[in-house]
SEROMAR-897261 format. One record per residue: x negated, y, z of N, C-alpha, C, O in turn. Coordinates in steps of 0.02 Angstrom, whole numbers. Layout:
{node {X Y Z} {X Y Z} {X Y Z} {X Y Z}}
...
% end
This chain:
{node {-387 124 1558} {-422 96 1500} {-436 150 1449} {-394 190 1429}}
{node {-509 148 1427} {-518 204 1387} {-478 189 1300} {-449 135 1292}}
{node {-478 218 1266} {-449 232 1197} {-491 175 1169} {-469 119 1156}}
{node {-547 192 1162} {-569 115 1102} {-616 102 1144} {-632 138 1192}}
{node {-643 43 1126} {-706 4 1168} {-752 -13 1112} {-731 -30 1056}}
{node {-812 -9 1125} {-864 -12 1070} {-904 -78 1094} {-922 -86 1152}}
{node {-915 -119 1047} {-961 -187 1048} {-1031 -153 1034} {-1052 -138 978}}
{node {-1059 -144 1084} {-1127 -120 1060} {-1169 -176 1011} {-1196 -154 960}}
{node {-1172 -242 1026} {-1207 -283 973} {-1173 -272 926} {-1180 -323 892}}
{node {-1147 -246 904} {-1121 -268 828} {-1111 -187 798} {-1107 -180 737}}
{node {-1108 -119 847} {-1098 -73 805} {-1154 -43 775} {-1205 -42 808}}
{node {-1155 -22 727} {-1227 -8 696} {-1239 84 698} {-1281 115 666}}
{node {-1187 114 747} {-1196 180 751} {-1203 227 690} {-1243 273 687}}
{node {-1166 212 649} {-1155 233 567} {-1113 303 573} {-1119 351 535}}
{node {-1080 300 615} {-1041 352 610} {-993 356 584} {-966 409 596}}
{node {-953 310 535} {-908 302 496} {-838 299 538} {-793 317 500}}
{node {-816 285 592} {-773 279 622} {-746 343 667} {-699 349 707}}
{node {-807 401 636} {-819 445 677} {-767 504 619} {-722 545 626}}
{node {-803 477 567} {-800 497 523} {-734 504 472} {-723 544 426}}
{node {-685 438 505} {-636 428 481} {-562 457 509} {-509 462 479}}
{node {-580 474 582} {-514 497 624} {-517 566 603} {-561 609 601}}
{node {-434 563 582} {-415 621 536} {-403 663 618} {-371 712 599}}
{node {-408 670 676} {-403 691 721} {-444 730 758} {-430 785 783}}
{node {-511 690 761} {-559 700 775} {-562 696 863} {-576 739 905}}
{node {-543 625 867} {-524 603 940} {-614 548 936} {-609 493 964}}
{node {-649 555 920} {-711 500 920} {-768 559 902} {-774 590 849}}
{node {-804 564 959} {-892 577 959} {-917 536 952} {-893 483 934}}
{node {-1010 553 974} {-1069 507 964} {-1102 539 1025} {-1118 597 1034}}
{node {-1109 479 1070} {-1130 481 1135} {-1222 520 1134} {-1246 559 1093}}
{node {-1242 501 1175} {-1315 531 1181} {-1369 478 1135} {-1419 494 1102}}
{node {-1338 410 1148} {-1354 356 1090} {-1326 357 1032} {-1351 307 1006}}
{node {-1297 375 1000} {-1244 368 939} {-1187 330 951} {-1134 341 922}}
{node {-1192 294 984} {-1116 264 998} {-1057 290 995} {-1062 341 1029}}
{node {-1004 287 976} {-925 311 981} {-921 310 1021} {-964 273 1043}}
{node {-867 345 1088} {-844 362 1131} {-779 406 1116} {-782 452 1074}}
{node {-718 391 1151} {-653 439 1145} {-683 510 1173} {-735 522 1203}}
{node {-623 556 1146} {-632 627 1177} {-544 654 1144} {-513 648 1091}}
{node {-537 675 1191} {-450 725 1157} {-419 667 1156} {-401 654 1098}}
{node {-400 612 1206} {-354 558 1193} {-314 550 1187} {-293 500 1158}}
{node {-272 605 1216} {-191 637 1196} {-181 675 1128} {-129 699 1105}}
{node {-241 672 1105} {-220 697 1027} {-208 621 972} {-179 629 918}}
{node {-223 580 985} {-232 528 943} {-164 486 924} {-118 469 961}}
{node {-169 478 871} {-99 486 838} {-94 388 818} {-55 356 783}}
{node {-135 374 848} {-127 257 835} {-159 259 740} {-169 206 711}}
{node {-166 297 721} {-168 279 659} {-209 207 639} {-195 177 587}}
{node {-254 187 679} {-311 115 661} {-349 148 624} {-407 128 625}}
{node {-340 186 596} {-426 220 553} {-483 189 594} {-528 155 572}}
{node {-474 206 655} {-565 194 671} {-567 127 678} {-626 111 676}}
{node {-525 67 686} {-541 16 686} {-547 -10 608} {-596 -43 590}}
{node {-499 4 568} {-480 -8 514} {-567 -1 464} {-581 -44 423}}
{node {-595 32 473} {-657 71 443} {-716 14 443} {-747 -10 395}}
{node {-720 0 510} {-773 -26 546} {-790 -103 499} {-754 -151 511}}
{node {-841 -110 451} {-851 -177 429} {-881 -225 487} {-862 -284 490}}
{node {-913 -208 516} {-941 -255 579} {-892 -281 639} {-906 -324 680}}
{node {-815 -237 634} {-779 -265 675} {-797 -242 760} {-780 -276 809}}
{node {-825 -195 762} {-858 -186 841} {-814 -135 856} {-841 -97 896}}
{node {-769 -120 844} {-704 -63 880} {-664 -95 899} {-656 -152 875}}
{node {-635 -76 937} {-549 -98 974} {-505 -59 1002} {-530 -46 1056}}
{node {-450 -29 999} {-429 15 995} {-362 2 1079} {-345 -57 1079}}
{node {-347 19 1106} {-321 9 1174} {-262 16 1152} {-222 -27 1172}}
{node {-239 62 1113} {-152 76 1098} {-129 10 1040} {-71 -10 1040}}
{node {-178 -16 996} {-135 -54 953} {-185 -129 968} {-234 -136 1005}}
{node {-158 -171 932} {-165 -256 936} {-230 -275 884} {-220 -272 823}}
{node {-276 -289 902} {-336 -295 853} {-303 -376 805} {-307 -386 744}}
{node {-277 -418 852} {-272 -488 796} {-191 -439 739} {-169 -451 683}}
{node {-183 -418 758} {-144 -362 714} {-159 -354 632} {-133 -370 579}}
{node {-219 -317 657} {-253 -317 590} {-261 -333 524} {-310 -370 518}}
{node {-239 -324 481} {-259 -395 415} {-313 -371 371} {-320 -312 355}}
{node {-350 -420 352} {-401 -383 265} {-363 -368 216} {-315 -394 188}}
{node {-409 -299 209} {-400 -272 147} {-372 -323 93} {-398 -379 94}}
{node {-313 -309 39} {-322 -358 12} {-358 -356 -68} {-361 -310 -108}}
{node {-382 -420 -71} {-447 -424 -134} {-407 -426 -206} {-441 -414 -256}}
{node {-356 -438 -213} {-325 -424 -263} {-263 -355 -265} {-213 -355 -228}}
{node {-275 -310 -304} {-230 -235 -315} {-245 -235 -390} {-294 -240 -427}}
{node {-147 -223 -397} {-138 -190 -468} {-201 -139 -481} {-221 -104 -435}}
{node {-230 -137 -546} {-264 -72 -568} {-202 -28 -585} {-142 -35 -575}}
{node {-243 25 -617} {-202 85 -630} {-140 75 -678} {-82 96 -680}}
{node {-172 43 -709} {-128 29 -804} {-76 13 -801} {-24 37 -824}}
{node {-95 -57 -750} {-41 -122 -711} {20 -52 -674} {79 -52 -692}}
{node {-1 -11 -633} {50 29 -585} {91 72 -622} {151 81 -611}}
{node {45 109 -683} {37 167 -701} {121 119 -763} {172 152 -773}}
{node {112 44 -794} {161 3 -827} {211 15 -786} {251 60 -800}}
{node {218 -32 -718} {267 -45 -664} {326 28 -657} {387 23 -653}}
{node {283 95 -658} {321 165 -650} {363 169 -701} {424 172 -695}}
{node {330 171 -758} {358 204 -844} {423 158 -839} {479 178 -850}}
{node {408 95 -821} {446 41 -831} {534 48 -782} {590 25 -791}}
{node {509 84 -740} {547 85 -682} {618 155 -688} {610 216 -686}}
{node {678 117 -693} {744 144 -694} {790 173 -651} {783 144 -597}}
{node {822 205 -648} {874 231 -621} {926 174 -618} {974 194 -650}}
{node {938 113 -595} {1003 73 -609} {1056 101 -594} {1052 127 -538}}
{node {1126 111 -630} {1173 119 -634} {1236 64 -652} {1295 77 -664}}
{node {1204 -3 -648} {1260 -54 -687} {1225 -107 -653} {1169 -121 -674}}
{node {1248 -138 -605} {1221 -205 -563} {1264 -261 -589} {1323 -249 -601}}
{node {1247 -304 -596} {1268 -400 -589} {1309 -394 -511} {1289 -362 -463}}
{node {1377 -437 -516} {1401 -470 -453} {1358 -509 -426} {1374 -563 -401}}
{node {1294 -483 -428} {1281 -563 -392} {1215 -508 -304} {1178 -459 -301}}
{node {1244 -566 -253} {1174 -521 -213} {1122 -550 -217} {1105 -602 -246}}
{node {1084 -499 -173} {992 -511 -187} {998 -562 -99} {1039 -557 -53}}
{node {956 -593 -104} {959 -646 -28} {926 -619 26} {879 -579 25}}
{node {947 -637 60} {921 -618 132} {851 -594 149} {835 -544 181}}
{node {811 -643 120} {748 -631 113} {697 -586 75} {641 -567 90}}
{node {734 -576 22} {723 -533 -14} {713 -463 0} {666 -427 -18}}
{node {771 -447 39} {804 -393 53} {764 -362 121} {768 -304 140}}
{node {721 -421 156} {717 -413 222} {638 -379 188} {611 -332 218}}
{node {603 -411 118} {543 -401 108} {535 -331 73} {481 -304 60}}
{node {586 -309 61} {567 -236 36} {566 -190 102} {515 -158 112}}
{node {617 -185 144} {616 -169 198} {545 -177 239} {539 -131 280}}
{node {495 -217 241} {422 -234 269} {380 -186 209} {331 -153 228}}
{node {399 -184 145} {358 -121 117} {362 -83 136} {312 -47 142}}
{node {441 -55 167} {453 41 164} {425 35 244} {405 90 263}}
{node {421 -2 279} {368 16 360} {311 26 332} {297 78 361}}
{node {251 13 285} {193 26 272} {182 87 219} {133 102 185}}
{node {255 122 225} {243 188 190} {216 228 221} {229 217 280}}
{node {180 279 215} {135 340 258} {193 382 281} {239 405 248}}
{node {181 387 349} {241 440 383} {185 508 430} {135 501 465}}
{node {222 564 410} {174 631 457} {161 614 523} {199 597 569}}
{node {70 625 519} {60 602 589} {84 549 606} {105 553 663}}
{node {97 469 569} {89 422 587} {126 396 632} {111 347 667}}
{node {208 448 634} {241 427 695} {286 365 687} {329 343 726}}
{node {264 339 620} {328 295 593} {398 283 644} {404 240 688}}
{node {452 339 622} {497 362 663} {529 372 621} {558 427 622}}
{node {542 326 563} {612 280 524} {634 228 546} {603 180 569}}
{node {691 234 541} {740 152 520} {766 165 488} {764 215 452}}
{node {824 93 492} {867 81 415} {893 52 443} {878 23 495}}
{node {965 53 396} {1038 7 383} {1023 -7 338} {1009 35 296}}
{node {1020 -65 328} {1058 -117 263} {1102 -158 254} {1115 -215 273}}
{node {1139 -100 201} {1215 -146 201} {1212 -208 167} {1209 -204 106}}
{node {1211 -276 200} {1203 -337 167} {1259 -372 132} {1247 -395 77}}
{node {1331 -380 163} {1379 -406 135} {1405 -351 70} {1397 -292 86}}
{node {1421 -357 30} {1435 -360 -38} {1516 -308 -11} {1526 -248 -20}}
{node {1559 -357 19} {1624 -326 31} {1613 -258 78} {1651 -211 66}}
{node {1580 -253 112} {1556 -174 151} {1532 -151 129} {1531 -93 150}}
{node {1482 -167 60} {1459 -98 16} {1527 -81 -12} {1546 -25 5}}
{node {1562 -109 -44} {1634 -96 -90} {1677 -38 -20} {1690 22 -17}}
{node {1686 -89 19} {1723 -26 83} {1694 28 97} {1725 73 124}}
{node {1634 33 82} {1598 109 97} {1604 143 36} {1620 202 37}}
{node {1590 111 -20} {1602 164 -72} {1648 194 -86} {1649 243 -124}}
{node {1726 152 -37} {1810 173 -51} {1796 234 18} {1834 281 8}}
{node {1763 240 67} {1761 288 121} {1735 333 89} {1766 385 81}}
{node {1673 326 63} {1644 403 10} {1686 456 -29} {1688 517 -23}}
{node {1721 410 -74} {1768 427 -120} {1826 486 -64} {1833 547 -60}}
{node {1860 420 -24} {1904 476 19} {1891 538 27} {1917 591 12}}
{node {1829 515 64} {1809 582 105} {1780 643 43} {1777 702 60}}
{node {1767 629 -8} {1757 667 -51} {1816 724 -85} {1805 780 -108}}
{node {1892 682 -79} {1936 707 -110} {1961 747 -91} {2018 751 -115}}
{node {1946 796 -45} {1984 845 -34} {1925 932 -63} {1937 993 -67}}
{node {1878 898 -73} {1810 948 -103} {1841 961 -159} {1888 922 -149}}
{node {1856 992 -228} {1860 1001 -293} {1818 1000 -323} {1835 974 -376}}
{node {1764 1013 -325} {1676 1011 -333} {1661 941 -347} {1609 931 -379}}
{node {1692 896 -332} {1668 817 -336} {1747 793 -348} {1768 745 -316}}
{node {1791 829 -394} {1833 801 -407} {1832 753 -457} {1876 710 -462}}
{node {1775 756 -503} {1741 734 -555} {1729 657 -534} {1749 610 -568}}
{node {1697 651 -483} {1687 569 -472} {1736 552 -429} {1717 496 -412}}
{node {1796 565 -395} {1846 540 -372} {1905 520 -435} {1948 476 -435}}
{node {1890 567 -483} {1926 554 -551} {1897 482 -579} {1936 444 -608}}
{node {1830 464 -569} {1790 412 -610} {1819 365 -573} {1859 335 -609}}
{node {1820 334 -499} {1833 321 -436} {1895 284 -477} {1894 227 -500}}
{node {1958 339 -481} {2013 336 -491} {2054 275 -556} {2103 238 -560}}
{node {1996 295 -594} {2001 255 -657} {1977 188 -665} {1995 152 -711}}
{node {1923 167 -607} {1912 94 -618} {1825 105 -609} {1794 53 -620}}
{node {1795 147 -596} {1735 150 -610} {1705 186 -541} {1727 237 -515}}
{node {1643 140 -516} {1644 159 -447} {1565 222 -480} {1524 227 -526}}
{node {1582 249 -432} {1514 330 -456} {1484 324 -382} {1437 363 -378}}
{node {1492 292 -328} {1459 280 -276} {1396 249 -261} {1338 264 -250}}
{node {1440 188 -266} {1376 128 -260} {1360 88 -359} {1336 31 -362}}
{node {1370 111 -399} {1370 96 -462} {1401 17 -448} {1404 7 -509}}
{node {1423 -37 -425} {1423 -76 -416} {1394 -122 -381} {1422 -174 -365}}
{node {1314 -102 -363} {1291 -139 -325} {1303 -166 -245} {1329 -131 -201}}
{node {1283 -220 -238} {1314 -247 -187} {1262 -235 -113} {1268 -262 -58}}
{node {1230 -204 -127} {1202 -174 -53} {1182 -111 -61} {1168 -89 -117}}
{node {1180 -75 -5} {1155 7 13} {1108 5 67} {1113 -33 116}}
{node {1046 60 53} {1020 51 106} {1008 122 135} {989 169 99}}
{node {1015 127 178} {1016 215 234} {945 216 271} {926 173 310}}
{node {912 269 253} {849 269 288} {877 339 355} {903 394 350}}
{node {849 290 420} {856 371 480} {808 383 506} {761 345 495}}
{node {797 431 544} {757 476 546} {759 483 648} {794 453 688}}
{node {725 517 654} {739 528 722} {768 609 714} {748 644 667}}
{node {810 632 759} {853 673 747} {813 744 749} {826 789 709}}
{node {763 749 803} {711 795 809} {642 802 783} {596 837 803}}
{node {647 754 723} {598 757 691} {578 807 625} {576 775 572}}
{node {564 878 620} {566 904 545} {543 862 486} {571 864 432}}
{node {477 814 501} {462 752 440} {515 713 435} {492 677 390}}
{node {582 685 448} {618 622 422} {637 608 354} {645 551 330}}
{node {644 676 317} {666 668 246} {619 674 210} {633 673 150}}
{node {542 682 229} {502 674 174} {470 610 187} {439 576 147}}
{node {479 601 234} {441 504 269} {491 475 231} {473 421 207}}
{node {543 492 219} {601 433 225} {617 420 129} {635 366 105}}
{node {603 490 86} {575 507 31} {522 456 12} {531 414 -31}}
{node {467 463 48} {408 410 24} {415 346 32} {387 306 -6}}
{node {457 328 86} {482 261 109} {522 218 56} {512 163 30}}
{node {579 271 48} {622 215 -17} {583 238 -75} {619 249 -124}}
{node {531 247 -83} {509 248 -163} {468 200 -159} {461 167 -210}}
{node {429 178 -95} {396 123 -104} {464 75 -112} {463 41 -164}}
{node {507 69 -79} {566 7 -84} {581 8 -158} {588 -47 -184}}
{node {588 65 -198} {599 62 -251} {571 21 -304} {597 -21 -341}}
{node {503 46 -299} {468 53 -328} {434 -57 -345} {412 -83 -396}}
{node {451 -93 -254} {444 -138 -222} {496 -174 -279} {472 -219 -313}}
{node {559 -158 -289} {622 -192 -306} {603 -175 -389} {640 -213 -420}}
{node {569 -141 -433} {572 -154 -509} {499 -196 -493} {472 -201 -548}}
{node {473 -215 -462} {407 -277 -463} {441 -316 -462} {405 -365 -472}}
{node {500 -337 -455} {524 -402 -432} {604 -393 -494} {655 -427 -488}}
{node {595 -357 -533} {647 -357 -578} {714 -330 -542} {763 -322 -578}}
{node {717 -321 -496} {788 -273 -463} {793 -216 -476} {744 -190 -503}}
{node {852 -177 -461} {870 -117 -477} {897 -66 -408} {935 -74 -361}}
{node {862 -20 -429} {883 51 -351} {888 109 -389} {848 129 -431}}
{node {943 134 -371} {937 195 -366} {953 245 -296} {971 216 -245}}
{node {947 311 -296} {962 342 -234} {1027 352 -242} {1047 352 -300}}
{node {1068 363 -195} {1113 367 -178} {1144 433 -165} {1193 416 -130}}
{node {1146 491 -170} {1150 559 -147} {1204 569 -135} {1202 612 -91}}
{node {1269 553 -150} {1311 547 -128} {1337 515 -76} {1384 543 -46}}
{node {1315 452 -54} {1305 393 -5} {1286 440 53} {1317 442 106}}
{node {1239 472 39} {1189 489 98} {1213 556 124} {1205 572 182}}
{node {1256 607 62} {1297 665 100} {1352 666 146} {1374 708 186}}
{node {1373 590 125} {1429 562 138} {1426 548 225} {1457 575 271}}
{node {1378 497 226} {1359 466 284} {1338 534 339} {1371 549 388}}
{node {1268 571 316} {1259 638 354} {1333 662 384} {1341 655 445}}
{node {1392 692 340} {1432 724 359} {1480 698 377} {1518 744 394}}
{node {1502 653 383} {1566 602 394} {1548 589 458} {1487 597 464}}
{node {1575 571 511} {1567 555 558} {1610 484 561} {1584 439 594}}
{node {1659 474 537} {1686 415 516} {1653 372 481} {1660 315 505}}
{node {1613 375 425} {1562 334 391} {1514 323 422} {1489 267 416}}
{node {1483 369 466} {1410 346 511} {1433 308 535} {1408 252 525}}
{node {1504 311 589} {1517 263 634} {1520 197 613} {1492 152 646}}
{node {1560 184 545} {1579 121 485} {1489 93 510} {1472 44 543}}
{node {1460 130 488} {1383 85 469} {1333 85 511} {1274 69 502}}
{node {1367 110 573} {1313 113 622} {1260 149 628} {1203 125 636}}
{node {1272 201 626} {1211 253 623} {1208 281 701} {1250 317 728}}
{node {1158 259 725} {1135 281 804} {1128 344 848} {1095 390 824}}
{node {1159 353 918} {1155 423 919} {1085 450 919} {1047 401 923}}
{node {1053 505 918} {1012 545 898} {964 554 840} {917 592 828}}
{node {1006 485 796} {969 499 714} {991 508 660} {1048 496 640}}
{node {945 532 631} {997 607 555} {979 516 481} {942 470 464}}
{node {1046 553 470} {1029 517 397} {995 561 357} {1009 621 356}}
{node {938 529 316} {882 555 278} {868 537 206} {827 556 164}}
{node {913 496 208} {907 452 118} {963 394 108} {996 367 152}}
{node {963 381 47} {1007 322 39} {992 291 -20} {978 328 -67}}
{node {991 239 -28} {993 194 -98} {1036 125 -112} {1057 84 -71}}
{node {1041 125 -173} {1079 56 -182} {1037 24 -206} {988 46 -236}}
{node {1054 -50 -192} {1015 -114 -215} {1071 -161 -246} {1132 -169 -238}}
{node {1014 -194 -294} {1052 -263 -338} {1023 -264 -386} {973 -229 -396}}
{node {1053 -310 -433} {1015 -341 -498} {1038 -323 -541} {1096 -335 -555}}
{node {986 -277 -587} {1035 -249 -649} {1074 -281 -694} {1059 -340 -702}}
{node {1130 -255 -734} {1159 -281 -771} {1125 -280 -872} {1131 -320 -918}}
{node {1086 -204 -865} {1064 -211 -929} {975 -206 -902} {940 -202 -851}}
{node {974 -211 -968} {897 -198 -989} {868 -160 -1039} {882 -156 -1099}}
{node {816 -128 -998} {800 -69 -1063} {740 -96 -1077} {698 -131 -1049}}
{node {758 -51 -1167} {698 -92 -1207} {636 -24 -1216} {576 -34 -1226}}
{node {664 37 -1211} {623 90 -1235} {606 125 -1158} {641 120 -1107}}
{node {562 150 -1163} {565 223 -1086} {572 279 -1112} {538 296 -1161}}
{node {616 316 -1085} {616 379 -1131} {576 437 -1114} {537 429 -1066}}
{node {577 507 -1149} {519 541 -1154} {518 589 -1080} {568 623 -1087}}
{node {503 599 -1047} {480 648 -989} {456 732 -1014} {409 731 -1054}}
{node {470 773 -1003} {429 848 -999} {356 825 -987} {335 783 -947}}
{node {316 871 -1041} {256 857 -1004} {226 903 -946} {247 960 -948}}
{node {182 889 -897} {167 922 -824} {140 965 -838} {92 976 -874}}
{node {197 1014 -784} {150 1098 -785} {125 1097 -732} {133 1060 -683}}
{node {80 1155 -747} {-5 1133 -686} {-37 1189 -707} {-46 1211 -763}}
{node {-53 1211 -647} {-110 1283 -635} {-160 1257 -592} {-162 1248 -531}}
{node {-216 1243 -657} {-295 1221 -635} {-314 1283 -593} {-314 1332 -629}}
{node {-326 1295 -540} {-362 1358 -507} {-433 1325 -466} {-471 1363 -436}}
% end
């Protein structure tokens, strides 16, 4: 089966589909028509179907009823540009968890994050029960205490105050495939959409960096949370519902930048 199939009634030989593969796996036949070429270069992206307003492409590697429209309603800039300024570092969560569903729908954002070359070759743990984020944050801590360098938050730890998971009652571990050099910048863009997903909806994330050195190097903690053989941990964040609310955003550096 060739790579895409072209509806000749309906394609209008525009070139746009031609035009769109960041690959450059699609010519123009002796008629103009699309035709594959370099099919082992083609990376599934849907560009060339995705493009097509007449709908006359079909693509052999992915599912055309797949597909969905564009959608007709998107935040403008102002609306996003609000949502960011607006958007916190949580450090102080509510006992309370976020539901099942919830949890499952940020997770369906961070798959529609852009990954290199399109290999989308993330997963995730999400720690859902409340009492296994608390047991992982007491494994972090351990495994931390013999470092001096991080004696500082085993001291916080010590006193009543968790510096792990701030309190919140879920964590989430983004992995990577183990041979992949992109996992930590896919996996980077991934929880910022989750992030970013969870202050639209009034929740609170932050990353986890500790969580995630933890998990990388522990071999006891990967095992705790199930981290699969041949994939690297690449990120981490906590989830839950903040406890405060901020009324101000505070001030940022302004951006340095060499116009050339």
């Amino acid at each position: 089966m060739e790579l895409i199939c072209v509806d000749k009634e309906n394609c209008r030989r525009d070139g746009i589909c031609i035009a769109a593969c960041p690959i450059g796996c699609i010519e123009a036949d002796a008629d103009g028509f699309p035709v594959p070429v370099n099919e082992e270069n083609c990376i599934n992206c849907g560009h060339c179907v995705a493009i097509c307003p007449h709908g006359a492409l079909s693509h052999s590697r992915l599912d055309t009823a797949a597909f969905t429209p564009v959608p007709r309603e998107r935040a403008g800039f102002h609306e996003l540009e609000g949502l960011m300024k607006a958007r916190r570092s949580v450090r102080e969560y509510k006992d309370a968890p976020i539901s099942h569903e919830t949890l499952a729908g940020l997770l369906n954002v961070a798959r529609i994050a852009p990954t290199a070359k399109n290999t989308q070759q993330l997963s995730y743990i999400m720690v859902e029960d409340p009492a296994k984020s608390r047991a992982l944050a007491a494994m972090v801590v351990d495994w931390m205490r013999p470092n001096p360098i991080l004696a500082r938050y085993v001291g916080m730890w010590d006193a009543g105050r968790d510096c792990i998971l701030r309190g919140a009652p879920h964590a989430l571990i983004a992995l990577g495939d183990a041979q992949n050099d992109w996992g930590d910048i896919d996996a980077s863009i991934a929880l910022t959409y989750v992030e970013l997903a969870a202050a639209a909806q009034g929740l609170g994330a932050c990353w986890g960096g500790l969580l995630h050195r933890a998990v990388l190097h522990s071999p006891e903690i990967a095992a705790f949370v199930g981290v699969p053989e041949g994939r690297k941990v690449c990120g981490a964040m906590m989830l839950g519902q903040p406890k405060l609310r901020y009324a101000l955003v505070p001030p940022r550096n302004e951006v340095t930048v060499s116009w050339v």
